[in-house]
C-alpha positions in Angstrom: -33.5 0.5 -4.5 -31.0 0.5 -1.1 -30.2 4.1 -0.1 -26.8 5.4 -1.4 -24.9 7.7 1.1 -21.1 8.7 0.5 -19.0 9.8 -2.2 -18.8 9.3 -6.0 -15.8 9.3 -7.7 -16.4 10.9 -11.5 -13.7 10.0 -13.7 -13.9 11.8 -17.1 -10.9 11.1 -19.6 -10.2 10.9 -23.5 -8.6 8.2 -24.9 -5.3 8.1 -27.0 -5.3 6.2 -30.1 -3.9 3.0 -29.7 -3.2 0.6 -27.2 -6.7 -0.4 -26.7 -6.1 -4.1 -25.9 -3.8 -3.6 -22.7 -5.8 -0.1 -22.0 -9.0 -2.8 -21.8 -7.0 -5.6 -19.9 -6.0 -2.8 -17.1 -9.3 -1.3 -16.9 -10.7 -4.6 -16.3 -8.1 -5.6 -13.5 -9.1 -2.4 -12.0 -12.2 -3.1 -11.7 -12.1 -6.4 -9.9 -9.6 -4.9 -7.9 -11.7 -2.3 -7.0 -14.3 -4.2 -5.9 -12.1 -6.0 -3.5 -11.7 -2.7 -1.7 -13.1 -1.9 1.7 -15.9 0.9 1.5 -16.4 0.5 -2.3 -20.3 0.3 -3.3 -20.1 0.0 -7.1 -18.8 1.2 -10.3 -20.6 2.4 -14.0 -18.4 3.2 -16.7 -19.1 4.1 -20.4 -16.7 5.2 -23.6 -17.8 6.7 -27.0 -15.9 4.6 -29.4 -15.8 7.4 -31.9 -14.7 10.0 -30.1 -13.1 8.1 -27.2 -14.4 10.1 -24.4 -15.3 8.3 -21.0 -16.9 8.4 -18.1 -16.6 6.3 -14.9 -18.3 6.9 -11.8 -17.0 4.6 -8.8 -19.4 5.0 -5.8 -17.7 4.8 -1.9 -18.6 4.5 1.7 -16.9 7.7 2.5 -14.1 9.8 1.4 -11.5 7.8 3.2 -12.4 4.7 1.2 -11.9 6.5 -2.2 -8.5 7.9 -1.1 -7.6 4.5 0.5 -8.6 3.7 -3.7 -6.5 6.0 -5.0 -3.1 4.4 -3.1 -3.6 1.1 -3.9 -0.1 0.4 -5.4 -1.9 -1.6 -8.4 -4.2 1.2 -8.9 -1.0 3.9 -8.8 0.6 1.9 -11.7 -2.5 1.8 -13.8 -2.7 5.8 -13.1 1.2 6.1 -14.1 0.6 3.7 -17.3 -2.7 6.0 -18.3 -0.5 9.6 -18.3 1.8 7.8 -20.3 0.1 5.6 -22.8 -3.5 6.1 -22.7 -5.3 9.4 -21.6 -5.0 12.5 -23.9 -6.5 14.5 -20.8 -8.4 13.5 -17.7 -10.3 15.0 -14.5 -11.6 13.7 -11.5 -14.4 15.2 -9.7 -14.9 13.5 -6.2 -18.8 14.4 -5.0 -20.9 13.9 -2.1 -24.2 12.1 -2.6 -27.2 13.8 -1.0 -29.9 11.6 -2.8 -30.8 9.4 -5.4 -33.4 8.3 -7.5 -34.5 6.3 -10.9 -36.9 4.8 -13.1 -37.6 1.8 -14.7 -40.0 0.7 -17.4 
């Protein structure tokens, strides 16, 4: 496993009901768009289906990269279509990463 260094980007929301097929179609843009980024590293994201809570955790060179993320005029539409259409409630936790480690069976 490389080192990871830099900043991670927790995004916790709840879902609305509805709207799942465009909510999915964004997500998905956003993601490759993401990826196209300077400084971003990777991304993991889950969702309950049942109680339609989510987690994404985008990982970033530094904190200037995340921010640079966060004004990405595609990425300001998606955020403006979420608050109206799909989020209930939100936060975003931005954290620097000191160490990391796993396991594997």
């Amino acid at each position: 496993m490389a080192p990871l260094t830099g900043v991670a980007v927790i995004f916790t929301s709840m879902r609305t009901d509805g709207h799942d097929a465009e909510y999915d179609d964004m997500a998905d843009q956003m993601f490759a768009l993401a990826r196209l980024q300077d400084g971003f590293i990777s991304v993991d994201s889950v969702r309950d289906p049942v109680t339609r809570l989510g987690i994404t955790v985008s990982y970033w060179r530094d904190e200037a990269s995340a921010r640079a993320w966060k004004q990405v005029n595609e990425h300001l539409v998606a955020q403006a279509q979420g608050k109206e259409h799909w989020y209930a409630s939100y936060e975003v936790v931005v954290a620097d990463i000191s160490r990391r480690y796993a396991y594997t069976d």
